[in-house]
C-alpha positions in Angstrom: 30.6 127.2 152.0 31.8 123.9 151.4 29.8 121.0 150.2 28.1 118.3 152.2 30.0 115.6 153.4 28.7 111.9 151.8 26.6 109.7 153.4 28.4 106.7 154.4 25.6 104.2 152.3 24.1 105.0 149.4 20.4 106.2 150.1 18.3 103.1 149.8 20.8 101.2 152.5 20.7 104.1 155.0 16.7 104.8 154.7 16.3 101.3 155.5 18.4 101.5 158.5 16.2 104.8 158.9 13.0 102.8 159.0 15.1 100.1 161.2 15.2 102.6 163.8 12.2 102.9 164.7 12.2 99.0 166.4 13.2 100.6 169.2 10.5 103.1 169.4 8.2 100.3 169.2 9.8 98.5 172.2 10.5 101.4 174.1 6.1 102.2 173.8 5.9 98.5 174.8 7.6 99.0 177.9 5.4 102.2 179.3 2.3 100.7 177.8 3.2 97.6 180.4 3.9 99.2 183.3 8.0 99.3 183.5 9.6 101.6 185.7 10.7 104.9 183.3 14.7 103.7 183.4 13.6 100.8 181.4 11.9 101.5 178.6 14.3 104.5 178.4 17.2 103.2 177.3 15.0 102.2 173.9 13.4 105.7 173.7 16.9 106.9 173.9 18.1 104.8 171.3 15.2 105.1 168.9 15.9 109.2 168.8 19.8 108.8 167.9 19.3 106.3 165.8 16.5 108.2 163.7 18.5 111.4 163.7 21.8 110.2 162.6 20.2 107.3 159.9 18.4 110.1 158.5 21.5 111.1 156.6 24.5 108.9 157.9 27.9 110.5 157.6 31.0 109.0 159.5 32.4 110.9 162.8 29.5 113.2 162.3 28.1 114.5 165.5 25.1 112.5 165.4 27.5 109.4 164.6 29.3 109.8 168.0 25.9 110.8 169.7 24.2 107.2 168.3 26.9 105.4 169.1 27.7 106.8 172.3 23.8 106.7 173.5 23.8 103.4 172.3 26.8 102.0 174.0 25.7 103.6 177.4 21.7 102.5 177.3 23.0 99.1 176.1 25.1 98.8 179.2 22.6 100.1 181.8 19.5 98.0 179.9 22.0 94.6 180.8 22.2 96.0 184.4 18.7 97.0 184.7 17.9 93.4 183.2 19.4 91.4 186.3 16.9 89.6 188.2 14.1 90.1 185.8 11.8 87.7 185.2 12.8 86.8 181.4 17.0 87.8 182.4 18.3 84.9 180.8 15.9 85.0 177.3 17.1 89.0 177.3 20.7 87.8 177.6 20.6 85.4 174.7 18.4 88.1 172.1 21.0 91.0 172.9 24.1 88.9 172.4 22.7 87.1 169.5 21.5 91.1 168.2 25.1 92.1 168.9 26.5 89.4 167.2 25.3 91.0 163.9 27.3 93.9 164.4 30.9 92.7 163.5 29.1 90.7 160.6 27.3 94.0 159.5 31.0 95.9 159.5 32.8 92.8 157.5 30.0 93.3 154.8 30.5 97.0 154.9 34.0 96.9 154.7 34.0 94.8 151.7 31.7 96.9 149.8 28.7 94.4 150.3 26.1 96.9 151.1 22.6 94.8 150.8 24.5 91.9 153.3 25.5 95.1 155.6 22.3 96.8 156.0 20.5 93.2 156.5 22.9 92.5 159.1 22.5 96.0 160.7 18.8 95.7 160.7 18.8 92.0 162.3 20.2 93.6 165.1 17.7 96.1 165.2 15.2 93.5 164.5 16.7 90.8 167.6 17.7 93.3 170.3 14.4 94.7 170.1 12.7 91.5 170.5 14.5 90.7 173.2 13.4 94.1 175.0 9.7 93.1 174.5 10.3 89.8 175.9 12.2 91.3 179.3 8.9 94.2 179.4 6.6 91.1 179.4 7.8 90.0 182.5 9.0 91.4 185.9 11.5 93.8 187.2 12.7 94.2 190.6 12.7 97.3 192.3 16.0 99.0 191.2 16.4 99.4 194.7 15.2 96.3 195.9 18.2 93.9 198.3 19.0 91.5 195.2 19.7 94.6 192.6 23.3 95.9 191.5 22.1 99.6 193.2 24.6 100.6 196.1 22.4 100.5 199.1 23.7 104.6 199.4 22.3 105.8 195.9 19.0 103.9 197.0 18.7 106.1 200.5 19.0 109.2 198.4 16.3 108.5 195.6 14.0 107.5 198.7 14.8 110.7 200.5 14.7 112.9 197.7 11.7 114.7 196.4 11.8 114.0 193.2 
């Protein structure tokens, strides 16, 4: 058996981002506790369990890495969808790009060896994305089917006439 491949931080960096992670639990409980429809505060919950599992020991192009990123890409995407026409839309808008905006920053640090100015990056984006979900779960959501949502009028007809 071979050895086991090297975290890409050294530990203190990478429990942080651990700890990080679990923002988006926090969010993700703010949105049931509200009220939001489940595809909502999914997309946090979703988050929060790839994030935990792959910062518990971060190695690059790991299986968990691609299943983090991959989760996160995806839930990111359908969370700006779901976020059209809701009631705090535009404050959403401006925390996930300004949260986003921390990633590029985060990777110049990291590729330069600057590890404290990485993780503080990385964890700003934790910290401002997630603030930006508990501001959108404070307010109101349409009806993913409703006439001013994104939802082809088909894929609406078959949630309404299916049993689930």
């Amino acid at each position: 058996m071979g050895g086991e491949a090297a975290a890409c931080l050294p530990y203190p960096y990478y429990h942080f981002l651990w700890g990080a992670s679990w923002m988006s639990f926090v969010s993700a409980v703010y949105g049931y506790a509200t009220g939001k429809p489940p595809d909502v505060y999914t997309a946090p919950g979703a988050i929060f369990f790839t994030s935990i599992l792959y910062w518990f020991y971060p190695v690059h192009y790991s299986w968990q890495y691609y299943l983090d990123i991959s989760t996160v890409h995806i839930m990111a995407l359908y969370s700006l969808f779901r976020a059209y026409n809701a009631e705090f839309m535009y404050a959403y808008y401006a925390f996930f790009c300004a949260g986003v905006g921390f990633f590029p920053l985060g990777l110049y640090y990291y590729n330069r060896g600057m590890y404290v100015e990485s993780t503080f990056a990385h964890m700003m984006l934790h910290l401002v994305a997630n603030i930006g979900n508990i501001v959108v779960f404070s307010g109101k959501y349409e009806d993913i089917c409703s006439p001013k949502s994104f939802m082809p009028s088909m894929i609406c007809k078959q949630f309404k006439n299916s049993s689930l």
